[in-house]
N, C-alpha and C positions, 0 to 999 in steps of 0.2 A: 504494500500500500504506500503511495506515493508522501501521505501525510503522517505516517510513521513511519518511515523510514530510518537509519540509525543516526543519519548526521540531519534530519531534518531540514532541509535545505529549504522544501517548499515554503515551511512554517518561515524561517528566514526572508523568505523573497516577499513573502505576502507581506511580514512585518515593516518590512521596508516600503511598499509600497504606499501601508496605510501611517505609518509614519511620516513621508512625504506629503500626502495627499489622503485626509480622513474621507474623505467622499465616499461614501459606499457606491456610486455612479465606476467613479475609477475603479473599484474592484471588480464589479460586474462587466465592464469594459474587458478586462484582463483575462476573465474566465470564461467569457464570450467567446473571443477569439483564441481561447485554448481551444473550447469547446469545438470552434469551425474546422480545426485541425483535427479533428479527430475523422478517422475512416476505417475501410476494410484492412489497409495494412497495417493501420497503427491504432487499433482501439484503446489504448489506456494512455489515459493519462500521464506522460513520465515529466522527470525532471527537469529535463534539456526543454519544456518545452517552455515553462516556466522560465527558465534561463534567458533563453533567447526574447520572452516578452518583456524582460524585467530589462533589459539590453535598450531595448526599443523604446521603454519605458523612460529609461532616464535620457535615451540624444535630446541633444540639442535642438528645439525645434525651431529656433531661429536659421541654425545653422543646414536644415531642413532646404524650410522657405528658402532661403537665399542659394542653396544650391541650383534649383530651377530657372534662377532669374537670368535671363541674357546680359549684354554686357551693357545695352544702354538703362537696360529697369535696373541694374548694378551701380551705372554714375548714377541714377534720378534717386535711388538711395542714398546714397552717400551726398547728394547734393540735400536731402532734406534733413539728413542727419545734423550736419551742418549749419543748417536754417537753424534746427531747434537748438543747438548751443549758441549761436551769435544772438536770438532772439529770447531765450529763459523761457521755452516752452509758451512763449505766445503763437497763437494758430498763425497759417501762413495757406498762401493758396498756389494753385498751379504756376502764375503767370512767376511769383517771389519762386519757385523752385525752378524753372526755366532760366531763371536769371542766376540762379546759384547755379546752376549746370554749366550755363555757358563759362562762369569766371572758374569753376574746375577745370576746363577743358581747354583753355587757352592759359592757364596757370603754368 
């Protein structure tokens, strides 16, 4: 049984989880998506699968996002990033982020 186990690993993973993040939402999330893994070749439950969520669970989901982005959604980032430090988190709009791009770009 996977939650007896002798080094209890799962009991660990889950701890971690709900110590991150109390949500009972995030846990069900977690064992959802065990659950979807489950099939004819692999019917229980095991460890590694736990492992691999708990993997997933902590990336970076910034680091995510920004993987996908091209190189111009990458300056128009970095150009609003910018914005929000010279500005102290005052809003700002498209035309103020064009303008920050352009003086990135010829910088």
């Amino acid at each position: 049984n996977v939650f007896n186990s002798p080094h209890n690993k799962v009991r660990t993973y889950l701890e971690r989880i709900f110590n991150f993040n109390k949500s009972i939402v995030i846990l069900k999330n977690c064992l959802t998506w065990i659950a979807i893994k489950l099939d004819e070749t692999s019917p229980q439950i095991d460890v590694e699968m736990f492992e691999e969520k708990l993997i997933d669970f902590f990336k970076d989901s910034k680091a995510v996002l920004i993987k996908g982005l091209s190189k111009l959604e990458c300056c128009m980032l970095i150009s609003m990033a910018r914005l929000s430090t010279k500005h102290a988190n005052q809003p700002f709009n498209l035309e103020m982020v064009l303008h920050e791009y352009k003086e990135f770009c010829y910088v």
